[in-house]
Every structure is written in C-alpha cells, then in structure tokens.
C-alpha positions in Angstrom: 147.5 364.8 -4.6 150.7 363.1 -6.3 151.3 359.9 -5.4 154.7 359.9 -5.7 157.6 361.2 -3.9 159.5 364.8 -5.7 162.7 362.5 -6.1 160.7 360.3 -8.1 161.4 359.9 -11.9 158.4 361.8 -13.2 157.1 360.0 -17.0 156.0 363.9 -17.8 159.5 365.3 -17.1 161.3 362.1 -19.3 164.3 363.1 -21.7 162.5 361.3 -24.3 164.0 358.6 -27.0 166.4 358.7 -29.3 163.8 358.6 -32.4 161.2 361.2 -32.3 157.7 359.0 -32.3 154.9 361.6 -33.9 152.2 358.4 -34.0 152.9 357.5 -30.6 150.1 358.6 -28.8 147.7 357.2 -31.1 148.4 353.9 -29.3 146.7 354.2 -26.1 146.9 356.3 -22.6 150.5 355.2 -21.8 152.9 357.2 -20.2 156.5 357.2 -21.3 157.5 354.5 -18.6 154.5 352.1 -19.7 155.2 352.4 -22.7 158.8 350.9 -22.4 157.5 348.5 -19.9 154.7 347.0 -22.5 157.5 347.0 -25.4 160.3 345.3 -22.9 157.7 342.4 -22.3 156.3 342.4 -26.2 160.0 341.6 -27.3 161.4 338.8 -28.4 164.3 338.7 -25.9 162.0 338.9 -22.8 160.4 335.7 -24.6 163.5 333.7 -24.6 164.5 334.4 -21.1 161.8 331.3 -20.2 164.5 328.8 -21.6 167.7 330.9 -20.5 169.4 329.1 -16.9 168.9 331.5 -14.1 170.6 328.0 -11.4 170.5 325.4 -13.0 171.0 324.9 -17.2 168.3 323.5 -19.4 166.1 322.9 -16.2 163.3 319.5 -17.0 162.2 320.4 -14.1 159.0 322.5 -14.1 159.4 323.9 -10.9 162.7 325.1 -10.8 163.2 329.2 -11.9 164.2 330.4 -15.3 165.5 334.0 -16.2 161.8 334.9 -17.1 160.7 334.1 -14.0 163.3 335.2 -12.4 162.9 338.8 -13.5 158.7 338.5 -12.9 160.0 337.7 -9.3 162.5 340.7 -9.4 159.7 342.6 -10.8 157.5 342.1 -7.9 159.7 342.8 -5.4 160.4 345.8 -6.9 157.1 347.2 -7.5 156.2 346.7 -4.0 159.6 348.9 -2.6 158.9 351.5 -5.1 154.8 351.8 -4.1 156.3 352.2 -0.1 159.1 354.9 -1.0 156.6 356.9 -3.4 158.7 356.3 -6.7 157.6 355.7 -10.1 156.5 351.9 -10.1 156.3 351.5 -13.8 159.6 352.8 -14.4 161.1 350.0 -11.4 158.8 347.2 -12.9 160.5 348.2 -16.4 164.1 347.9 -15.2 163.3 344.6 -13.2 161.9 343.1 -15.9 164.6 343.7 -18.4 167.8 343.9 -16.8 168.6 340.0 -17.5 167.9 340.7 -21.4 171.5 340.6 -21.9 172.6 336.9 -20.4 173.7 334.8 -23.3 172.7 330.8 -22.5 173.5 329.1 -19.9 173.8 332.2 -17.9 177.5 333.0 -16.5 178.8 329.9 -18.3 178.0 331.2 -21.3 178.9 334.7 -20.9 182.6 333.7 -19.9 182.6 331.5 -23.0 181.7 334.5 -24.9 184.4 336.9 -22.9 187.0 334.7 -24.0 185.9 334.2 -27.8 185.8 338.1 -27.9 189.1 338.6 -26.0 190.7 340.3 -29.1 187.4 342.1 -30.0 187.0 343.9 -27.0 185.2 341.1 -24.7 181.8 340.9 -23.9 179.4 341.7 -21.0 176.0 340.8 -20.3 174.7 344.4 -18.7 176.3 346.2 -21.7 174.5 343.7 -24.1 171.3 344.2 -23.0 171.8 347.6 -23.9 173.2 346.8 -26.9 170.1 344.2 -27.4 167.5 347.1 -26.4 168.8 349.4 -28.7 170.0 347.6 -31.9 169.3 343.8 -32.1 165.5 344.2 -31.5 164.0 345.0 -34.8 160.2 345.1 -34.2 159.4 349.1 -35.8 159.9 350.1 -39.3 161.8 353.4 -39.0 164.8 352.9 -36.5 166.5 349.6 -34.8 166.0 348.5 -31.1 163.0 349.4 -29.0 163.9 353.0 -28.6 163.1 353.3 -24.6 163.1 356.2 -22.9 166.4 357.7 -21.8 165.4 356.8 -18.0 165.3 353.2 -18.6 167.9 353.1 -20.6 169.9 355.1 -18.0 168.6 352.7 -15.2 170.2 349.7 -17.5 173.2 351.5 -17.8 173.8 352.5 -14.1 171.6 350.0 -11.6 174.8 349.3 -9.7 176.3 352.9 -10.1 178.5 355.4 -12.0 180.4 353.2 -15.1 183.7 354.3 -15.0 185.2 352.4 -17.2 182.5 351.5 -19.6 182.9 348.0 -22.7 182.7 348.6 -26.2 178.7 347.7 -26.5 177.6 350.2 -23.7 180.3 353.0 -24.7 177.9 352.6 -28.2 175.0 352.5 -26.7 176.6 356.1 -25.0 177.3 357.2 -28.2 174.2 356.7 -29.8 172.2 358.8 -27.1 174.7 359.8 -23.9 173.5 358.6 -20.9 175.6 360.2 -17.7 177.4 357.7 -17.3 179.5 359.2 -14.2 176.9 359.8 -12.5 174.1 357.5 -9.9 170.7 356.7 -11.6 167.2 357.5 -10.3 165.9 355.5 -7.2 164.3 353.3 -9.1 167.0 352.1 -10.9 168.8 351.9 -7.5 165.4 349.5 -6.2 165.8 347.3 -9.4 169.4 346.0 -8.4 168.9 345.5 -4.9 165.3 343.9 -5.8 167.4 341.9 -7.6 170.1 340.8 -4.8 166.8 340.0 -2.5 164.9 337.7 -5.4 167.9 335.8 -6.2 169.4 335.8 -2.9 165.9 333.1 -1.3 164.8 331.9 -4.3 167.9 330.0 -5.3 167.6 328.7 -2.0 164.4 327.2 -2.8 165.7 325.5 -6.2 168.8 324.5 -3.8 166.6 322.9 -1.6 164.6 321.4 -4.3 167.3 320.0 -6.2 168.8 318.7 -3.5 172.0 320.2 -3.4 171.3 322.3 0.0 169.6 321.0 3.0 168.4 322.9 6.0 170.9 322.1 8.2 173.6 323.7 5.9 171.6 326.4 5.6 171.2 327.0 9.2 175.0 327.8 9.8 174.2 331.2 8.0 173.2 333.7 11.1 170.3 335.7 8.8 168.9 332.4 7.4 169.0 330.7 11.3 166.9 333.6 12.8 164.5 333.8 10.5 164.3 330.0 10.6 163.7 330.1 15.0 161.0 332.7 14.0 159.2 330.3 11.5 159.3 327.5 14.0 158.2 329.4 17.2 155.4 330.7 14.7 154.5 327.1 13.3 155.7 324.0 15.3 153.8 321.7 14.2 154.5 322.2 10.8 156.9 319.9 9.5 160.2 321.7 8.5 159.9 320.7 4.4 156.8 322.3 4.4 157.5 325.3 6.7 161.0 326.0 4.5 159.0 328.1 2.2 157.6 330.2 4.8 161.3 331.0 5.8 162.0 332.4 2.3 159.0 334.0 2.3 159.7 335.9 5.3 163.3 336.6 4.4 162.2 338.7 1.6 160.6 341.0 4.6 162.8 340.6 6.4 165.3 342.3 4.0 162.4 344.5 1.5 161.7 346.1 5.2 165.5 346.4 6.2 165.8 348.1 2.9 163.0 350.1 3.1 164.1 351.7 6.6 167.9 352.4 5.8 166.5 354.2 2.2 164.0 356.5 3.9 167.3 357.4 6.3 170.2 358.3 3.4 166.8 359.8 1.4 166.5 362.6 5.0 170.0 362.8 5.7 170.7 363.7 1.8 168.8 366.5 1.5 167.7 365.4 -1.8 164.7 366.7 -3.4 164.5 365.7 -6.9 165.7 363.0 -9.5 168.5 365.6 -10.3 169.7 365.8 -6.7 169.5 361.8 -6.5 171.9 361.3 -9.9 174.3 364.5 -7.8 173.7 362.6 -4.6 177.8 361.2 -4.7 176.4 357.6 -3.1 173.7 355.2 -4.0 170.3 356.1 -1.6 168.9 352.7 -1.6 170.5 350.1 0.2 170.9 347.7 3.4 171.2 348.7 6.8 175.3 348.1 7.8 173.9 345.1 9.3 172.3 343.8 7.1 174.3 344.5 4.1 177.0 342.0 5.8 174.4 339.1 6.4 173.1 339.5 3.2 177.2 339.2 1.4 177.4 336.5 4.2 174.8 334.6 2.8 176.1 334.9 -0.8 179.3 333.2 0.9 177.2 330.6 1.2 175.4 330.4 -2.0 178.8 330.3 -3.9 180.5 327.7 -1.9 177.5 325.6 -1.6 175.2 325.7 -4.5 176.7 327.9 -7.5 180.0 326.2 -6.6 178.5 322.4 -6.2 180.2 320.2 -8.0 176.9 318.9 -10.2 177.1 322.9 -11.1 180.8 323.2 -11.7 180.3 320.1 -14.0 177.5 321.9 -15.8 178.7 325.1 -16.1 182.0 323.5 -17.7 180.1 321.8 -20.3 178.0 324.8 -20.8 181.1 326.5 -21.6 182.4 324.2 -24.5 179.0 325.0 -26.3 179.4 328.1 -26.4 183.0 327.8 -27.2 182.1 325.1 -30.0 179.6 327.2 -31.7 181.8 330.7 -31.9 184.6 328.7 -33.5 182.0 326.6 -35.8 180.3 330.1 -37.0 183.7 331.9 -37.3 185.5 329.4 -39.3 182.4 328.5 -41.2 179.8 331.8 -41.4 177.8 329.3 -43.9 176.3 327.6 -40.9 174.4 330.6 -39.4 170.9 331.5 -40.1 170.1 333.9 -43.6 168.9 336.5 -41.6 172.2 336.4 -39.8 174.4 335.6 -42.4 172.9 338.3 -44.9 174.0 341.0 -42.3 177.3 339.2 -41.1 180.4 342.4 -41.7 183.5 341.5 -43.4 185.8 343.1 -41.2 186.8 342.7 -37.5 185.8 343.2 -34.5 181.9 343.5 -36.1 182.6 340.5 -37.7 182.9 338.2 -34.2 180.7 340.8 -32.5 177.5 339.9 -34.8 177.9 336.1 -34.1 178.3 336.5 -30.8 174.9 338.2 -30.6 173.5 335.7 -32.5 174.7 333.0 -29.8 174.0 335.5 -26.9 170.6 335.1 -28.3 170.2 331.3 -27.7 168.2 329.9 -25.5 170.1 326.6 -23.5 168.3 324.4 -25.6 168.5 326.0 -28.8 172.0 326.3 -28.4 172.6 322.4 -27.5 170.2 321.7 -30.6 172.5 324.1 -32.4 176.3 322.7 -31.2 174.6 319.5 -32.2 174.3 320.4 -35.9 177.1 322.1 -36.7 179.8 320.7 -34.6 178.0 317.4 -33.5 177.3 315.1 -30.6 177.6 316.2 -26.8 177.8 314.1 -23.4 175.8 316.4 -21.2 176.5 315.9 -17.3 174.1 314.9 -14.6 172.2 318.6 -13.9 171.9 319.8 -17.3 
C-alpha cells in the first residue's frame, strides 16, 4: 500500500534537474527528494547557518538558537505534519531545512543593510538568494554550478508562501535558468515548510526571550493563546515551579497549533476536491493553514513578539550596529575590490549591477562573526552593544 496521500509530491513523478546526472544512481538507493535533502545538508551554506543570528546576533550563549538549529527545529516540525497528512516527508524535511540558506549575517539586520547597498542594482532578498545560493554560488560538482536540486524543491523555495507575482532580479534568474511556475501555489509540502516555520519560530523565540531575559511570564501572559495554554500547564502540574514548567508551555503550544493545523488542512484538502500535486498548484488558495481562529492568535502573538522581543531595545541597539557592518564592509569592498578574498576577487565582473551583486554574495555569505572579524580588518575597530 502507498504510504502517502495522491496529492503528494511523488520522487518518481519529479520534473528532474536542470543538468542531466547519468552517474547519479551509482551513489546509493536515494530518491530524487533524498537526494537534495543529503546535498542541502552536505553544503557549505547549511554549515554556516550554526553562526548566522536567528534572535539574537553573535549569540555566546550556548543555549540560545542559531539559524542551523533553527531550521533542524523547522525540520522537525515539518516532518511530523507531513507523516500525519500522508505527503512526501523527505521533500518537507528538504525545504525546512534549507529555506534560511539565503539570510546574510545578522539575520534581517543584515539583509536591510544589503537592500540598501543594492538599491541601484536591483536590491536584494533573502528567499530569492537562497535560490540564487542553491543554484549558482554552491560549487561542490565538477560539470555545472549550484547543487542542481530537483525542480520540486526548488519550486517549494521559490513559492512556500505562494504565487510570486512580482518576482527580484536573483529569483527571476533562478526562473530563467529552469522556469519554475511561478503564478502558481506549490505542493503541500512546500505549503507545511512555511507554516512549520511560523510554529518553530513563533515558541522558540519565546524560550531565548525568556532566557535572555528580555520577556517574562507575566508579559507573556497578556497574549490569550499563550495564557490558555499556560492555565492548562499549571492545572496539569502545580507543583512545578513556573521556570521549570515554562518549557512545557512551549512545548505544548507547538500541539496546540501542529494539531490546529493539521485539522483546518484535512478540511480545505476535502472541500477542494483536489486529487493530485497538479490540482494542489491549480487549487487558487494555499491548502495548509490555521483554523480562522487560530490564524488570528497566532498574528496576535507575533504582535507581541515584535513589540516585545524583536523590537526591545537591547535588539534595536543590535540590530543597528549589525547594520553598519554590513554597510561598512559593501562600501570597503566596492571602493577597494583588493580587500576581498582571491577566490572572490579572481571572479569579481567589471561592469554593474554583477559587479555589487558578486560582493554582496560574498558578505551574504558571512557568518556574524566572520563578518565582525572581517569589518575589523578592512575598515577597523567596532564598539559592539550589550546583546551582541
């Protein structure tokens, strides 16, 4: 019997890669989903997101989250929605795990650092870049440049939070180099990967906000999803002493919502009539999503999370100092191409907008602390904040 459901993204029925791979099955008993999966985590990008700010930049900390573990958290909660709805898991566990490829340091700091310093070159965008990353900056195989993924994951990248109308320079070439539907919704899995997302993000920054000390429970509690869930820990657990028992309380969050989730999906999934991945990417509406309830207690609680943690002060401080890094070392590199690495500098164009657009991947590259190390040498000394 098939384990998964017949709108499910089938690795048999793929639209293959760009390059045509004759050795590839030579290399083990991999499907086509897998196989990107193995080669997303085997890459050098997925490496550096264990020193890229997913809260808080440059964490000392060893307890706070990182992008890596961020998407290993996104990854799980994804696998586990896809395994209930009967879609392809290693397709969702490929998306999760890559869709953060594309943040520069420092996170959205440094990606509005890098929007303004490409305002003339046609901007910059962390989704389209990890395209853009995927498909040309990775380098690992001898006959062709990126990791040449399937066209499903590449799609998923693409269109996790829906039809791209209006698409940036990196993903239009991305498009061009193998067209991806852009008008249209992705697979269900791709669909599970953003919300997965939303959910991971959504109670784990809570626990690095508690940790940190920047939130406290009775701010929190002033958030209606985040209260009930906290009166069903304690009727659960009163003798447990509330630092202790706040973990349990993200912990059953995620339920809360994965189960929400879950419900509302299987609903749009019976009242759509669907009944393959082409009828999903026809569907006119995303089929994965929050209950109506839900869906406005969950943009509640980001209310919260902005005005409280990602908008803290300590943060604000950061994130402005993140910013004149990233500044600091587009105008060093620009004015003075000398300073980059060979590698870099060997394949650095002469004309514009390629010529801005190949240092700023270089810097979208960076790790925090590589690019600190970096502003350091070739613009000089920095007075960091207190959080950084």
């Amino acid at each position: 019997m098939n384990r998964f459901a017949p709108w499910a993204s089938f690795p048999e029925h793929s639209r293959g890669r760009r390059h045509d791979e004759a050795t590839a099955l030579a290399r083990g008993p991999r499907d086509a989903f897998q196989r990107d999966r193995d080669r997303i985590i085997h890459s050098i990008s997925f490496r550096r997101l264990r020193h890229k700010t997913q809260v808080f930049m440059a964490p000392d900390g060893d307890h706070f989250r990182v992008r890596l573990t961020h998407s290993l958290e996104v990854a799980q909660i994804g696998r586990t929605i896809a395994r209930t709805l009967g879609l392809n898991e290693d397709l969702t566990e490929a998306l999760c795990l890559a869709h953060d490829i594309g943040h520069p340091p420092f996170g959205h700091a440094g990606e509005d650092a890098l929007k303004g310093a490409l305002a003339d070159h046609g901007g910059f965008d962390h989704n389209g870049h990890t395209l853009r990353t995927l498909t040309e900056i990775e380098r690992p195989y001898p006959r062709w440049d990126g990791l040449n993924l399937s066209w499903e994951t590449l799609e998923g990248l693409a269109k996790h939070n829906g039809p791209v109308r209006h698409p940036g320079w990196a993903l239009q070439e991305a498009d061009a180099g193998f067209p991806l539907d852009l008008d249209s919704h992705a697979s269900l899995e791709a669909q599970v990967a953003a919300l997965a997302d939303d959910i991971a993000y959504d109670n784990h920054d809570i626990d690095d906000g508690l940790r940190a000390g920047l939130l406290t429970l009775d701010q929190l509690l002033a958030v209606p999803l985040v209260a009930r869930g906290w009166d069903a820990a304690r009727a659960q657990f009163p003798e447990v002493a509330p630092k202790r028992l706040a973990s349990e309380l993200i912990r059953s969050q995620i339920g809360v919502m994965v189960n929400d989730l879950v419900a509302e999906t299987r609903i749009r999934i019976a009242e759509s009539g669907v009944s393959d991945v082409a009828d999903v990417r026809a569907a006119g509406r995303a089929l994965v999503g929050f209950s109506d309830v839900m869906r406005i207690e969950e943009r509640d609680l980001k209310r919260f999370m902005y005005a409280n943690l990602y908008h803290h002060p300590r943060q604000l401080a950061a994130a402005d100092a993140a910013h004149g890094i990233v500044k600091g070392l587009f105008a060093a590199y620009h004015a003075d191409p000398a300073q980059l690495p060979e590698e870099w500098r060997e394949r650095l164009p002469t004309e514009e907008p390629a010529r801005s657009r190949h240092i700023a991947d270089f810097i979208a590259g960076m790790t925090d602390r590589y690019a600190v190390r970096c502003y350091q040498q070739v613009v000089g000394a920095i007075d960091l904040p207190e959080g950084f």
